[in-house]
TILOGU-952646 format. One record per atom (N, C-alpha, C, CB): residue in one letter; z, x, y. Coordinates in steps of 0.1 Angstrom, whole numbers, plus 5000, padded with zeros to 4 digits. Glycine has a CB too. Layout:
TILOGU-952646
AZXY...
end
This chain:
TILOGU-952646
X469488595669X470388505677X469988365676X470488555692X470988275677X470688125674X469988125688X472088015671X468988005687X468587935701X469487875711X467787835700X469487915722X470287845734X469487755740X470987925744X470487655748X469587535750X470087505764X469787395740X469187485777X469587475794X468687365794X469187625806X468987305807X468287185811X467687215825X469387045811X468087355824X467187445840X466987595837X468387435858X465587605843X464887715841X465787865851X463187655847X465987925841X467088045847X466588135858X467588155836X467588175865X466788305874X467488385869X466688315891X468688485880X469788585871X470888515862X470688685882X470788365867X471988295859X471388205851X473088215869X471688175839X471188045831X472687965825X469988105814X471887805830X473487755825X473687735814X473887635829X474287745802X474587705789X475887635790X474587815780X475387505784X476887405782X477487405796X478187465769X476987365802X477687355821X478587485820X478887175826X478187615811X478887755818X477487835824X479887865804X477887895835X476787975842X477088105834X476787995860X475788175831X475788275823X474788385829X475588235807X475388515828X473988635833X472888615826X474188785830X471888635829X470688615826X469588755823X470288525838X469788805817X468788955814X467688915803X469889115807X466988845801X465988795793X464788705802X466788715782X464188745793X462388625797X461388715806X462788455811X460688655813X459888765820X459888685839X457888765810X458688675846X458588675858X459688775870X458688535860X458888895867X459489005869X459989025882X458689095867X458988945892X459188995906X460088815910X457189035916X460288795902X461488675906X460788565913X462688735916X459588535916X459088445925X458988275924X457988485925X459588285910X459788155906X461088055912X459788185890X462088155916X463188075920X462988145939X465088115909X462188215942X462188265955X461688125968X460988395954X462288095979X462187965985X460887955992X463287935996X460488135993X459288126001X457788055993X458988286006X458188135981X456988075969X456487955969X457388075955X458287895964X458287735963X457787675969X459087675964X458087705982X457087635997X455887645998X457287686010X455287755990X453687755990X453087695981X452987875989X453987655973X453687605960X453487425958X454987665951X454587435968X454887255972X453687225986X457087215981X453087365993X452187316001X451087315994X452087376012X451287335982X449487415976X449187255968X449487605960X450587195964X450387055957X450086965971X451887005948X450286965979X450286855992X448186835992X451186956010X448386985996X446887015996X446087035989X446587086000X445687065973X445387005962X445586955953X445087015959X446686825954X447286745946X447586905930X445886585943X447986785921X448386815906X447386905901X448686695897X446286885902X445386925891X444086935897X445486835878X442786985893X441687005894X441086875882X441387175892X440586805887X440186675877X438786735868X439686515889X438486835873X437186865865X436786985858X436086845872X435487025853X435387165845X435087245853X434487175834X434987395854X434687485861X433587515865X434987555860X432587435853X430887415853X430587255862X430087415832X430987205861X431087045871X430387085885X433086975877X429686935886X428686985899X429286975911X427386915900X430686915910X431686955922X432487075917X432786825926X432787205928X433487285929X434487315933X433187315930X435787345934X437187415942X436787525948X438487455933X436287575961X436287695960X437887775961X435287735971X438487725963X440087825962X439887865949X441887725964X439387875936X439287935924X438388025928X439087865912X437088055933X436288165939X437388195948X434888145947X437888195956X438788285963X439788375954X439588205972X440688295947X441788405938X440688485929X442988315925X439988475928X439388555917X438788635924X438488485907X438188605934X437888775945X439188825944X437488765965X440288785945X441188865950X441988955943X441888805955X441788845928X442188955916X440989045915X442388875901X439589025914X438989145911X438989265924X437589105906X439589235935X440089385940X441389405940X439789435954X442189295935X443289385932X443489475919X444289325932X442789465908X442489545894X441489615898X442189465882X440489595912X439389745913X438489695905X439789915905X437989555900X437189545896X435789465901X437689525888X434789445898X433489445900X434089235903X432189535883X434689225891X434389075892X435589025884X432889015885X436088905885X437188835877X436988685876X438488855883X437688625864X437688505861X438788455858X436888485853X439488375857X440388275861X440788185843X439588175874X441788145840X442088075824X443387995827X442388205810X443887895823X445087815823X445887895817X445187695817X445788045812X446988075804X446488195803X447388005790X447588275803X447088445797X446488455784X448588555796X446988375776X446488355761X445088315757X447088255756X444588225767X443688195770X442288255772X443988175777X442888325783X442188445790X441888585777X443588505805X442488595774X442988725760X442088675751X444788715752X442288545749X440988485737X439688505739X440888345735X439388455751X438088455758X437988595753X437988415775X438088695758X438188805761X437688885747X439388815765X438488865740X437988945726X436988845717X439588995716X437188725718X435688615714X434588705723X435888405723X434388765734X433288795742X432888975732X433888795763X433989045730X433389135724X433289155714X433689215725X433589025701X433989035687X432289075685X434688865680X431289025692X429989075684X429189155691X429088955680X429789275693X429489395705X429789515696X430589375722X430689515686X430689645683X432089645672X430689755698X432089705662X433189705658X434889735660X432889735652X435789625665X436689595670X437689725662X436989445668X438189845674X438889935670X440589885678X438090075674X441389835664X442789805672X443989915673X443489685666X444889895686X445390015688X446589925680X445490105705X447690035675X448989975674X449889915682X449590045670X450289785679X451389725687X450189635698X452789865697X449389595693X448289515702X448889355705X446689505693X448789315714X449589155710X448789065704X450189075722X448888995697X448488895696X447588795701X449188875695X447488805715X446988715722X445688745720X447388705735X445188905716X444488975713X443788955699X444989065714X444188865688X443688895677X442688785676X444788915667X441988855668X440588785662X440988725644X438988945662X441388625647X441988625634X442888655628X441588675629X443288745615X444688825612X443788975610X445788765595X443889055621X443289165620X444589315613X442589165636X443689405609X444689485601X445389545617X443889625587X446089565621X446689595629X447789765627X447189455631X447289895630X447490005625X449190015625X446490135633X449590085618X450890085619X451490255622X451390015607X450590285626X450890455629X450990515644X449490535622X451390615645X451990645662X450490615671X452790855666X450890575682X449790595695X448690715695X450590625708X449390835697X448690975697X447890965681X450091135700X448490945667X447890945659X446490865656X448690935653X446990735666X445690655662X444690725672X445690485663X444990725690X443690775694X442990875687X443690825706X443790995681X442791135672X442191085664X443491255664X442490955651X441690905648X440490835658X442390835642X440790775664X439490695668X438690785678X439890545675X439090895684X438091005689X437491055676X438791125698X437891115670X437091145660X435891035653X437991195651X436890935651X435590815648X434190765657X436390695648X434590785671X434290695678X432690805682X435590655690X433091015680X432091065683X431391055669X432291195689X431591025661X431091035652X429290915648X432391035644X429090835655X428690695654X427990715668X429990565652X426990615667X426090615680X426990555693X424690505678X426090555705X426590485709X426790325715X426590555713X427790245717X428890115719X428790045704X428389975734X429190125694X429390135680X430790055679X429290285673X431690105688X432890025688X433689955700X433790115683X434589875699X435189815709X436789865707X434889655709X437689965721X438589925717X439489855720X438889975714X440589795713X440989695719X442889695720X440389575712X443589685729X444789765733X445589675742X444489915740X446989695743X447689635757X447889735763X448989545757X447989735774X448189855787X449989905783X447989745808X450789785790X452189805783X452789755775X452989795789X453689815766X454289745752X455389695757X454689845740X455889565759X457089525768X458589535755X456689325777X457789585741X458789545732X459089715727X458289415719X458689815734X458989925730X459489995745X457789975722X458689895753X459290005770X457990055770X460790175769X457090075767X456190185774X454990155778X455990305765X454690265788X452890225790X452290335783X452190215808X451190285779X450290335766X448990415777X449590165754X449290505767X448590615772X447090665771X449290705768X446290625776X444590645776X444090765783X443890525785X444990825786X443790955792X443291025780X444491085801X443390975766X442391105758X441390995758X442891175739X440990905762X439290825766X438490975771X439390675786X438791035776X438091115785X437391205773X439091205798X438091215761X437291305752X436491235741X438191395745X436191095745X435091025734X433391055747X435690785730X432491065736X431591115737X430591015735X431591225729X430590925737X430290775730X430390695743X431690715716X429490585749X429790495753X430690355751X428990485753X431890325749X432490235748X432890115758X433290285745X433289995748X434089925756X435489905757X433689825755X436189865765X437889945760X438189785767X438690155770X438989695761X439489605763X440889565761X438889555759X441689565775X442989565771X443689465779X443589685771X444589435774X445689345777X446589405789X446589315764X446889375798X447989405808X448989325814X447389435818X449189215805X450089105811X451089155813X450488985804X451689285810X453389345815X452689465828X454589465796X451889525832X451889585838X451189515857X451389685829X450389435854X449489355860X450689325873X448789225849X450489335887X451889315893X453289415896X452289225885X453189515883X454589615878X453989695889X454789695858X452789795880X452589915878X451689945894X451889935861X451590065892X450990105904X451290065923X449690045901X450690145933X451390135942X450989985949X451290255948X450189905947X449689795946X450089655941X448989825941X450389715926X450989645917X449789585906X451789545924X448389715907X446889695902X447189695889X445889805907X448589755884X448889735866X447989885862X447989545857X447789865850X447289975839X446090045846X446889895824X445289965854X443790025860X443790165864X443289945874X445290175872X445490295882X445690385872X446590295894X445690395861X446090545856X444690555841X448390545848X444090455846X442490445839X441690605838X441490335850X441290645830X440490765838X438790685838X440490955829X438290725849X436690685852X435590715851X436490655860X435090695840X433990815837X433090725834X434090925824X431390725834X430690675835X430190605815X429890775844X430790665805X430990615796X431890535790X430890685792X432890485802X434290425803X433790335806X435390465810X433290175798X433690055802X434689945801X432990015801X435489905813X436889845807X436689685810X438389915815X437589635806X437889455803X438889465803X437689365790X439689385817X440989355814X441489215813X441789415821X442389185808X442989035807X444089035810X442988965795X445088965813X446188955819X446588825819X446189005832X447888805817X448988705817X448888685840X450888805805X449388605842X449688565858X450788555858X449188455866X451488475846X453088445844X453988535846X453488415831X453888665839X454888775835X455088815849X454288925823X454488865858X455088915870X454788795882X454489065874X453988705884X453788625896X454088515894X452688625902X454788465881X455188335884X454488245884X455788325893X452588235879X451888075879X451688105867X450588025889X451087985860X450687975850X449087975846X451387905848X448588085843X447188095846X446888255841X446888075864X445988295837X445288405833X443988455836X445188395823X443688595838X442488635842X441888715836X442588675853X440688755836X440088845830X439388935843X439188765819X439089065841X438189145851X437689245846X438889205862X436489255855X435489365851X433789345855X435689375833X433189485851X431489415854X431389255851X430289475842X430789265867X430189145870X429289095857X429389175884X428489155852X427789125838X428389065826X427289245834X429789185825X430789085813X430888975818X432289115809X432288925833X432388835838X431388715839X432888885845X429888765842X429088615846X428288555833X427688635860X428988625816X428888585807X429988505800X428688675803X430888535803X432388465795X432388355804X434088575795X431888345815X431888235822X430688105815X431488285838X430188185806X429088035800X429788055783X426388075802X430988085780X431988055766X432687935768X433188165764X432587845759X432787735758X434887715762X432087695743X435387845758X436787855764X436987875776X437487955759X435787905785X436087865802X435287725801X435387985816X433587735803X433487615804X433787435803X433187635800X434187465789X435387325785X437187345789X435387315764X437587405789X438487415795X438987385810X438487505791X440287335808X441087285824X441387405833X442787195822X440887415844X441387535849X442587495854X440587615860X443287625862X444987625861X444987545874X445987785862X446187515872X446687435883X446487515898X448387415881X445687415909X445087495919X446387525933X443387415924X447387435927X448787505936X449087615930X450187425935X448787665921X449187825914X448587875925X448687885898X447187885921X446087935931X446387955945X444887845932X446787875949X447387865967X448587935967X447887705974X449287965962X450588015962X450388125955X451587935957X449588175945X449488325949X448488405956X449388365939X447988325966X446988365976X447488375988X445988295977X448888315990X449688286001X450788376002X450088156001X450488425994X452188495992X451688675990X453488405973X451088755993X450388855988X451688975994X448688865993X451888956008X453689056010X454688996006X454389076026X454588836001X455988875993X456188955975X456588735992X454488925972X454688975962X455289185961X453288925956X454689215970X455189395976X456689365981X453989495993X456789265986X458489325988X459189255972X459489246006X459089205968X459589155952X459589285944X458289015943X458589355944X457989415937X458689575938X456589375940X459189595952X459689695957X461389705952X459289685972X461589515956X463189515950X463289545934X463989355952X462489505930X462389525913X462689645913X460989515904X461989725917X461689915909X463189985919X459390025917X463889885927X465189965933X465989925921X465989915949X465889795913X466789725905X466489835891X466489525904X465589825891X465389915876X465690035878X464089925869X465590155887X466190235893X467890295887X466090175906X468190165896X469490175900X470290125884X469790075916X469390075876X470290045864X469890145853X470089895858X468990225854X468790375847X469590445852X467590455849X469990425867X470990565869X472490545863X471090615887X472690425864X473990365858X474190395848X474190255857X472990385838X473290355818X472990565815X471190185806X472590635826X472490735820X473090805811X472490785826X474590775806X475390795800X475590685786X476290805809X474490605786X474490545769X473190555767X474990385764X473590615752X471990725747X471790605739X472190935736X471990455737X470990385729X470390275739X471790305714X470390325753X468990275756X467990335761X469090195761X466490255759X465190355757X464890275770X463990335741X464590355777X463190315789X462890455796X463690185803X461690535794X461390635794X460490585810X460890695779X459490515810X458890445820X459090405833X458690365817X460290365832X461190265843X460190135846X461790355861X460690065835X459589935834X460989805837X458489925814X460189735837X461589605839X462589555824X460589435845X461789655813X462589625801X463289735795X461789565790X464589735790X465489805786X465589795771X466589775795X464989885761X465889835749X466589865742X465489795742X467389825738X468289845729X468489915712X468489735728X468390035711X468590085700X469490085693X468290175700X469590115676X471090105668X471690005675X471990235667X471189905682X473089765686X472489675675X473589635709X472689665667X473189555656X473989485660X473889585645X474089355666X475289265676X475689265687X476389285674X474689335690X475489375709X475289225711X474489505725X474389155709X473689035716X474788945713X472188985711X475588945707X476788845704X477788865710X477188835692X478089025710X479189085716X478889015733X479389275714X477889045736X477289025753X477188865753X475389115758X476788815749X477288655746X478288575749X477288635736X479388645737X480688615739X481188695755X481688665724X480788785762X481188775778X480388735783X481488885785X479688635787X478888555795X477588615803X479788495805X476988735790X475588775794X474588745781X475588955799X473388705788X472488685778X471388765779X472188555777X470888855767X469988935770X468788895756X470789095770X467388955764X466488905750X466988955740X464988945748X466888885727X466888895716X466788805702X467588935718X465588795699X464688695688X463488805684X463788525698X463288755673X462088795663X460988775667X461988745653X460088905666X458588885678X457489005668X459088975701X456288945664X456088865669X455888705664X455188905674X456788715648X456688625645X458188545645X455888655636X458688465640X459988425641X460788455632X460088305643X460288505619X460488575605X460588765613X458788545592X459988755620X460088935626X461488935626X459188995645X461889095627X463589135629X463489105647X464089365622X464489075645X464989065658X465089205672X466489015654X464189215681X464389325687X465689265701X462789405691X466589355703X467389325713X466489425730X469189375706X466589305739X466289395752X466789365762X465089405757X466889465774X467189335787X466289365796X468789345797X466089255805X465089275810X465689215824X463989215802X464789325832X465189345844X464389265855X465289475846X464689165866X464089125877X464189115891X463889055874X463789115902X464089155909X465289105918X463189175912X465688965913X466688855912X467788915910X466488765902X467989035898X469489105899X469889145913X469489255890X470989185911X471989235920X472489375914X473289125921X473189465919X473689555918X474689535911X473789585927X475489455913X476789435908X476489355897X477889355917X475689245895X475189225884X475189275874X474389225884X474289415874X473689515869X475189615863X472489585882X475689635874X477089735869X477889645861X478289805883X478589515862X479289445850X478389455840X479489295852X477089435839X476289445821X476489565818X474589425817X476889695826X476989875819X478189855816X476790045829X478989795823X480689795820X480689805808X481689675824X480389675802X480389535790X479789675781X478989335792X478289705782X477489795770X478189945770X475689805774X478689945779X479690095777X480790085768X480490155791X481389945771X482889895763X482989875749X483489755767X481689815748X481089805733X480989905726X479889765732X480090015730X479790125724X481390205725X478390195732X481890225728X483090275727X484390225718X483390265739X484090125715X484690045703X484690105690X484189915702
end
């Protein structure tokens, strides 16, 4: 699909060419970005620490409001400890820079990018196929011989990726994964991928996470043993680096019930638009995640276009990649919303 061009950041509506258009694309799941209460914490979090943090995170002046969010993320992921990044990308880098020389980097399929060490061979074979590979590999070899390294949810296939065969490596590992689509989603919390972790004393995990995809700041974290964490904290990608804007910080420390009720309207909205589409078999969301995609529509995205809905659809992960079509759901829909886009994708398919 060609690029479209707005001069304001969309919630369920994005304007194109002064026409308001539905909006089923992008991410900030729990909608908090156009929510008034957010904004307000967000505009108090600037009052009260200006624009920016002027210094490094190693500087012999400190913020403690960055020790605070980061307690708070490491119990909300259940972990020992967490660290803080201007960007999920960021955070992801750090992250696999910390295990690149720990053990040989085992990648799962469909890993993102934010993840890569380089241009790594990246497997192109089913989920279940690669863990049997890598259990077999993994007992084979001493032990923390390998690292593996994975996203929790695939936001471009619908699914959350499935780790309970961890429980049959025999091997000490480190298991490092990405959660920027579940982090917020998943669990009754919104603890992401952790809660369906299994925990065994030869299970060590690393997680990294995007803040963007579901809460709306711009900022990234990492969690886990205090030991990883009070190491990546002396990597020259925290050290030298700007930490995030500390109104993010305030505003997602301020807002912790609105994020559960956001979070609650989401999973009625995704709900209620599975039960709708039950009757068109080309779309996939087995999960009930906030993304819907689109199988066999060659064009829907133009057809849905030309009626004034816009749904993802661009080449990922490179801009040469085929184009995957999705919609993506937030907690910003409406009901009715939601039933005009089944109308439209029923009408289509029936053509």
């Amino acid at each position: 699909m060609q690029s479209l061009y707005t001069h304001n950041t969309p919630g369920n509506t994005v304007n194109i060419n002064g026409k308001d258009l539905l909006f089923f694309s992008g991410f900030a799941y729990l909608g908090l970005h156009t929510h008034p209460v957010f904004k307000e914490a967000l505009k108090e979090g600037i009052d009260k620490y200006e624009a920016i943090f002027m210094s490094s995170r190693i500087a012999n002046v400190q913020l403690t409001l960055y020790d605070e969010l980061e307690h708070a993320l490491a119990v909300l992921e259940q972990q020992q400890s967490a660290v803080t990044f201007s960007s999920g990308y960021m955070a992801s880098q750090a992250a696999i820079q910390y295990v690149a020389d720990k053990g040989e980097l085992l990648y799962a399929p469909g890993t993102h990018p934010s993840l890569w060490l380089g241009r790594p061979d990246i497997p192109s074979i089913k989920w279940r196929e690669w863990a049997n590979q890598t259990i077999e590999k993994v007992n084979a070899h001493p032990d923390h011989t390998f690292i593996i390294v994975a996203d929790g949810v695939n936001p471009l296939t619908s699914t959350i990726n499935d780790f309970s065969w961890l429980t049959q490596l025999q091997r000490n590992v480190l298991v490092l994964i990405d959660d920027s689509h579940g982090i917020g989603i998943l669990g009754p919390t919104g603890n992401g991928i952790v809660h369906t972790l299994p925990q065994q004393d030869h299970l060590d995990y690393l997680i990294s996470a995007s803040l963007a995809k579901a809460y709306s700041i711009q900022g990234g974290v990492i969690s886990g043993r205090s030991t990883h964490i009070n190491t990546i904290k002396k990597q020259p990608l925290f050290t030298a680096g700007t930490p995030l804007m500390p109104a993010n910080a305030y505003a997602f420390l301020q807002s912790s019930s609105l994020h559960s009720t956001q979070r609650t309207l989401l999973h009625q909205q995704i709900a209620h638009f599975k039960v709708i589409t039950a009757d068109l078999k080309n779309i996939h969301n087995p999960f009930l995640l906030p993304v819907f995609l689109l199988q066999n529509a060659t064009g829907m995205e133009t057809f849905l276009l030309e009626h004034d809905i816009v749904i993802s659809s661009f080449g990922y992960p490179s801009p040469d990649s085929p184009p995957i079509n999705r919609i993506i759901i937030s907690a910003l829909h409406t009901p009715h919303q939601l039933e005009v886009l089944h109308k439209l994708l029923k009408n289509n398919i029936a053509q």
